[in-house]
C-alpha positions as CSV (number, residue, x, y, z in Angstrom):
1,X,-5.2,11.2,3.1
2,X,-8.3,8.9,3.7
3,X,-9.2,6.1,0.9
4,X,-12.0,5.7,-1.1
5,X,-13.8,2.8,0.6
6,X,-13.4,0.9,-2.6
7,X,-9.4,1.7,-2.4
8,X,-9.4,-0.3,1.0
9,X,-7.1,-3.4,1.4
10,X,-6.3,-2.6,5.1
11,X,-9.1,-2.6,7.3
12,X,-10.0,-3.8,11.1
13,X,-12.1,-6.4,10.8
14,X,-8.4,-8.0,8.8
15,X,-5.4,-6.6,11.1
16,X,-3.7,-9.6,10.9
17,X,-3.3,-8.6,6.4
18,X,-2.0,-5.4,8.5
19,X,0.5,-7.3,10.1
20,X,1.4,-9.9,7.3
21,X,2.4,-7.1,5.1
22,X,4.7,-5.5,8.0
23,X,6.3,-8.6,9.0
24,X,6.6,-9.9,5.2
25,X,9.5,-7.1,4.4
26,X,11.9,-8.8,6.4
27,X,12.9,-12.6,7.2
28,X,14.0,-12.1,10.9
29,X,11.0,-9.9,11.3
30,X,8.9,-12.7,10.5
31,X,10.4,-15.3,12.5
32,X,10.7,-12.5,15.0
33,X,7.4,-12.1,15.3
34,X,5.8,-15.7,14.8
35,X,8.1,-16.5,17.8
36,X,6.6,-13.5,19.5
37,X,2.9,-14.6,18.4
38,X,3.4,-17.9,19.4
39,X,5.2,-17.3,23.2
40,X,2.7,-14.4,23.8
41,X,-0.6,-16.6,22.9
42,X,0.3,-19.7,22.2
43,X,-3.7,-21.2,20.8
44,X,-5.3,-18.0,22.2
45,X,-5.3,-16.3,18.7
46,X,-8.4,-14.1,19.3
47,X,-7.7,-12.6,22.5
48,X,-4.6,-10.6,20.8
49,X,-3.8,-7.4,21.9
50,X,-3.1,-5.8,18.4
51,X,-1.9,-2.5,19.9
52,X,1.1,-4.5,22.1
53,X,2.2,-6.9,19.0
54,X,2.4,-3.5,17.2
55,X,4.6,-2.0,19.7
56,X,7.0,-5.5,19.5
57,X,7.3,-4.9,15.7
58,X,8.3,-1.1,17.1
59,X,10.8,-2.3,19.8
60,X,12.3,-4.7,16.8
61,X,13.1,-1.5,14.5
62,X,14.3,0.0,17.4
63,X,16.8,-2.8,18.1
64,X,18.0,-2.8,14.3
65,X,18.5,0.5,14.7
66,X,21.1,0.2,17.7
67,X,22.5,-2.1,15.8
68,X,23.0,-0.5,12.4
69,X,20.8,-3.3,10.9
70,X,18.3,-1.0,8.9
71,X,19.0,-2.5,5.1
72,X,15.0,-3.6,5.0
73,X,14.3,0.1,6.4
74,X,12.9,1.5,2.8
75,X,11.0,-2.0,2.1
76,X,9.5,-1.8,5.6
77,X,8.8,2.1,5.6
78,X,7.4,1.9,2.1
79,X,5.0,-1.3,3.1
80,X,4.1,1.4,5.8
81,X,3.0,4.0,3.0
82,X,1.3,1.2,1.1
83,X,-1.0,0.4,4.2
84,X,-1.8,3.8,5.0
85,X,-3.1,5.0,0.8
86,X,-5.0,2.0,1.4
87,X,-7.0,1.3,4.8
88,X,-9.7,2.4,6.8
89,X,-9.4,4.8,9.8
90,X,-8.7,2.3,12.1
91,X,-5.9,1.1,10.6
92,X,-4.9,4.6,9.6
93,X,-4.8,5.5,13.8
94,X,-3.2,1.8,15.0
95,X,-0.3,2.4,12.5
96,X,0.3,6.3,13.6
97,X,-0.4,5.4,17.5
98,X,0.0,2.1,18.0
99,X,3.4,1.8,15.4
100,X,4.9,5.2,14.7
101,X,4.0,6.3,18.7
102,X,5.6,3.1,19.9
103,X,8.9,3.5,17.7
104,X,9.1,7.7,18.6
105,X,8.6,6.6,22.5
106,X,11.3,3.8,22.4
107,X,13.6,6.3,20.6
108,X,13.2,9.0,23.1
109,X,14.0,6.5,25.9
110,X,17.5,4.7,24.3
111,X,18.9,8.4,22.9
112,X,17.8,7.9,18.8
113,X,16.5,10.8,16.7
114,X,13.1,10.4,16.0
115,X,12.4,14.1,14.9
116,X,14.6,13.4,11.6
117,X,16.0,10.0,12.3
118,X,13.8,8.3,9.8
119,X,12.7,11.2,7.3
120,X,15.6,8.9,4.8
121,X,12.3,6.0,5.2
122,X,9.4,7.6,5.5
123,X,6.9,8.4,2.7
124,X,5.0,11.8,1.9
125,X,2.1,10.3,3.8
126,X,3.9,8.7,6.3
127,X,6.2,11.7,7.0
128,X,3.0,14.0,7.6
129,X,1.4,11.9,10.0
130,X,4.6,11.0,11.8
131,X,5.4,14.7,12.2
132,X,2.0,15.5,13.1
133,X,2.4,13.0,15.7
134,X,5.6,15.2,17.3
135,X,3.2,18.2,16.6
136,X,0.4,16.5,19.0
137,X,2.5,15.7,22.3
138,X,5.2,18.5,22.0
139,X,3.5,21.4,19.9
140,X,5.3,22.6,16.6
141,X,8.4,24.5,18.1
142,X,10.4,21.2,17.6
143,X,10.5,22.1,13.5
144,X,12.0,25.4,14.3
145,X,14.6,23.7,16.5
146,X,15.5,21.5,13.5
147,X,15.4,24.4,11.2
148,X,18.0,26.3,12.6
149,X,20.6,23.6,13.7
């Protein structure tokens, strides 16, 4: 699903609004990742590499996860949806690969379910483009799998 241009709110040339409303859906994810920010870059503010602060939001879920910690899960996942009925293609590609790739890699590494893990917090639109995702590195024969188990 790709915007109208005059449906953008999430666009590149703003990818810190792209952050703000991730971080906003949880207090520890926003001191989280001002501490994060600030350590990484101290002043150096436009030098960020958007694609690694992505992945630290990622590796953040991850350790909620692990923890049982998932209560801001929906308000995260549904921010998530938000940003993706209402951005441009870059955004659209830096929240499937640089968010959803980064969370379905650190799954596959620590032992989580990624293939229906999260279908209880994902969105229509979210949920297609985060299967299509599995579809692109491992092919489709994963949704068979699920189907018969």
């Amino acid at each position: 699903m790709t915007p109208q241009s005059s449906n953008i709110e999430f666009s590149q040339d703003h990818i810190n609004k792209v952050f703000l409303a991730l971080t906003s859906t949880d207090e520890e994810l926003t001191k989280h990742f001002d501490k994060y920010i600030f350590e990484e870059y101290d002043d150096d503010f436009p030098n960020r590499l958007d694609y690694l602060d992505i992945a630290e939001i990622a590796r953040f879920l991850i350790a909620k996860i692990q923890t049982g910690q998932t209560g801001f899960f929906q308000k995260f996942f549904t921010q998530v949806e938000v940003i993706l009925s209402k951005c441009d293609s870059y955004v659209g590609e830096f929240i499937v690969i640089g968010l959803f790739e980064s969370i379905q890699n650190n799954c596959g590494h620590k032992g989580i379910d990624y293939y229906q893990g999260f279908n209880k917090w994902l969105n229509p639109v979210s949920k297609q483009k985060w299967d299509d995702l599995i579809d692109g590195w491992e092919g489709k024969g994963w949704r068979e799998k699920i189907t018969n188990s």
